[in-house]
C-alpha positions in Angstrom: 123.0 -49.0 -39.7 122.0 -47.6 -36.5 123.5 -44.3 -36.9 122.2 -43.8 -40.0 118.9 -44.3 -38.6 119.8 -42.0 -35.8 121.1 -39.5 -37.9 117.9 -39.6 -39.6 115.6 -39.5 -37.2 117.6 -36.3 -35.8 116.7 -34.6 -39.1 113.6 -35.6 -39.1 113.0 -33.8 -35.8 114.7 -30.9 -36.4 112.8 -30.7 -39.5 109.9 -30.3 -37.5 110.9 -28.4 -35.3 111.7 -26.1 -38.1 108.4 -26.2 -39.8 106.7 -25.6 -36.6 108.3 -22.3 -35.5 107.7 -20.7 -38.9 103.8 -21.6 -39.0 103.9 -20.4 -35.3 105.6 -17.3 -36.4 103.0 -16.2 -39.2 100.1 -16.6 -37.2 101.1 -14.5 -34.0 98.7 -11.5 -33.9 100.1 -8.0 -32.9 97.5 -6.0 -30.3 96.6 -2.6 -32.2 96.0 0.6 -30.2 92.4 1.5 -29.7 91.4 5.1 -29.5 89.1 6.4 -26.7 86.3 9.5 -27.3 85.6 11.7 -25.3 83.1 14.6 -25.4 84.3 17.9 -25.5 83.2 19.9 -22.5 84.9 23.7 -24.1 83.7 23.1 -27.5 80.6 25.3 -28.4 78.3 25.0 -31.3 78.0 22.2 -34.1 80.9 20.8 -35.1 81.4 21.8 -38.7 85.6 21.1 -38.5 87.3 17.9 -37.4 90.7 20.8 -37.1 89.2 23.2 -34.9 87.8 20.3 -32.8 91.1 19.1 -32.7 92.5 22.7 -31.5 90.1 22.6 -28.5 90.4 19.3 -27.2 94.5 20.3 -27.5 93.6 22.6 -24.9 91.6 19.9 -22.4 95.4 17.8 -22.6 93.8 15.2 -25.8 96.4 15.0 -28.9 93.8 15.2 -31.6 89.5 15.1 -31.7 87.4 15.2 -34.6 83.3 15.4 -35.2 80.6 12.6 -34.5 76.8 12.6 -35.6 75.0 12.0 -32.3 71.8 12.2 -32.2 71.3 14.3 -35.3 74.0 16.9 -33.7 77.4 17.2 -35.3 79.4 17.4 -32.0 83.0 17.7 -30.5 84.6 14.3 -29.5 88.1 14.5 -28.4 90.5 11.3 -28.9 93.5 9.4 -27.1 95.4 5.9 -27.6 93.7 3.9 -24.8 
């Protein structure tokens, strides 16, 4: 009788144990990357083209830039993976 109770109460915990790990599993969060902006010092003019922004601010060492509305000005903002 009491190994049967043992036996159960083993189940029971591991059961639990179970159960717990998988809730704990589906709620972990993941970090996403964040992009920084920069403004484009080389860039002249409005910026009418997200691809030539992104040609310039390939030649001030960013991978990739696009254009912003600031202040009622289309201008150059170039952008990294914080």
């Amino acid at each position: 009788m009491a190994l049967s109770r043992r036996m159960a109460a083993s189940t029971l915990l591991l059961l639990v144990l179970l159960v717990a790990t998988e809730m704990g599993a589906t709620t972990t969060k993941t970090a996403e990357a964040r992009d920084c902006l920069s403004q484009s010092h080389k860039f002249k003019g409005a910026c009418l083209s997200s691809s030539n922004c992104a040609g310039v601010c390939r030649t001030e060492n960013f991978p990739d830039g696009e254009c912003h509305t600031q202040h009622f000005e289309r201008k150059c903002f170039c952008k990294r993976v914080c």
